[in-house]
C-alpha positions in Angstrom: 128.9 78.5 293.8 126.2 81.1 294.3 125.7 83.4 291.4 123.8 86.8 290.7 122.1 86.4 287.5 122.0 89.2 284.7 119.2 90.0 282.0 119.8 88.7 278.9 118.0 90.4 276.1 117.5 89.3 272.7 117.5 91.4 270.4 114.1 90.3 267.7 116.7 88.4 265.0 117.0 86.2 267.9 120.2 85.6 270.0 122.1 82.5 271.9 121.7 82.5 275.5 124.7 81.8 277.8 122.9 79.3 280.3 123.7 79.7 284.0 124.3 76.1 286.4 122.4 76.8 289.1 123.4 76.7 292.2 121.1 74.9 295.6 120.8 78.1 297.6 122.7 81.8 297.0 121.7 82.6 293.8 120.2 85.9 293.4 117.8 86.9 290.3 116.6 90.5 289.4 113.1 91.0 289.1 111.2 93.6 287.4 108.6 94.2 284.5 109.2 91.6 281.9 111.6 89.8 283.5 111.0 86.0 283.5 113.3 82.9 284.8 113.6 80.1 282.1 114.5 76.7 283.3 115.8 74.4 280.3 115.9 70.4 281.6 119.0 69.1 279.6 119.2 65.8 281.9 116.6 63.3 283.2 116.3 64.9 286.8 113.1 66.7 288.3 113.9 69.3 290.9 112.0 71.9 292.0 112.6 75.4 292.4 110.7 77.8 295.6 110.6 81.8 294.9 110.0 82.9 298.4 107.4 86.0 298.9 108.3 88.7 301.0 106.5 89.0 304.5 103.3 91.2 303.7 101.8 93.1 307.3 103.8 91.0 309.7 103.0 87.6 307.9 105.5 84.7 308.1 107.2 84.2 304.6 105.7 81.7 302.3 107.1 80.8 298.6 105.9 79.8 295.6 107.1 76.2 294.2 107.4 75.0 290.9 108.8 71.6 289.5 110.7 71.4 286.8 109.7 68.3 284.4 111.7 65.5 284.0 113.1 64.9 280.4 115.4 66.6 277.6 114.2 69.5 275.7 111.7 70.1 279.1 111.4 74.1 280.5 109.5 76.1 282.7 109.3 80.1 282.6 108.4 81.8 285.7 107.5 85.7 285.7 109.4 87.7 288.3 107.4 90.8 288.6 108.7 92.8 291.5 105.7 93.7 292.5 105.3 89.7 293.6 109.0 89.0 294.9 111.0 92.6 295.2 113.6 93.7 293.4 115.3 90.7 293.7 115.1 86.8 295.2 117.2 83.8 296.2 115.6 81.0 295.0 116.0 77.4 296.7 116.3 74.0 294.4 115.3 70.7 295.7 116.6 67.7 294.2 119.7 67.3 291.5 120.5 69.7 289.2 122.2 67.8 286.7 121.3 68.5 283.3 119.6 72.2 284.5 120.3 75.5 282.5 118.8 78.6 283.8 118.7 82.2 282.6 117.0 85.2 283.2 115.4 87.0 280.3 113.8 90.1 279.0 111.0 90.3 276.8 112.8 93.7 275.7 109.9 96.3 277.4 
C-alpha cells in the first residue's frame, strides 16, 4: 500500500523513529531544506531505490539511483532538497523489500 510519508523530527535528547514499509511504487515523500530519506536494511536484501528529477527545459525525466547495501544494521540517507526533486517525489524500489525501514527526517532547521 502506497503511503505519503511525514517529517519526523527529533527533538536534540534524541527520539524513536516510527519506521515506514515501503511500498514498490506510490509512495510520496516531502522534500524541502533539511529534509533527508533514511533507509535502515533490517534483512539481507539489496534493492535499490530511483528519485526521479523533474523535466528541466523540455528534457525527458531522468532519476537518480541509489542501492541500498545488503546486511543488518546497513543504511543510506539521501538529501531531498526541493530545489533537486520539487516539493515532493514518488520514488520507485527495485528488488525485495524485506527487512527495509524508511523514514523521512528533519535535521530540525
Amino acid at each position: 500500500m502506497a503511503t505519503t510519508y511525514t517529517v519526523q523530527t527529533p527533538p536534540h535528547a534524541g527520539a524513536t523513529l516510527t519506521p515506514v514499509a515501503p511500498a514498490a511504487s506510490g509512495d510520496v515523500l516531502p522534500c524541502g531544506s533539511g529534509l533527508a530519506l533514511l533507509i535502515v536494511q533490517t534483512g539481507t536484501n539489496a534493492p535499490t531505490i530511483s528519485l526521479p528529477l523533474p523535466p528541466s527545459d523540455g528534457q525527458p525525466v531522468t532519476a537518480r539511483t541509489y542501492a541500498v547495501p545488503s546486511g543488518a544494521g546497513n543504511s543510506v540517507l539521501i538529501p531531498l532538497p526541493s530545489s533537486v526533486y520539487g516539493p515532493t517525489v514518488s520514488p520507485t524500489w527495485t528488488g525485495t523489500l524485506t527487512g527495509i525501514n524508511t523514514y523521512v527526517i528533519s535535521n530540525g532547521n
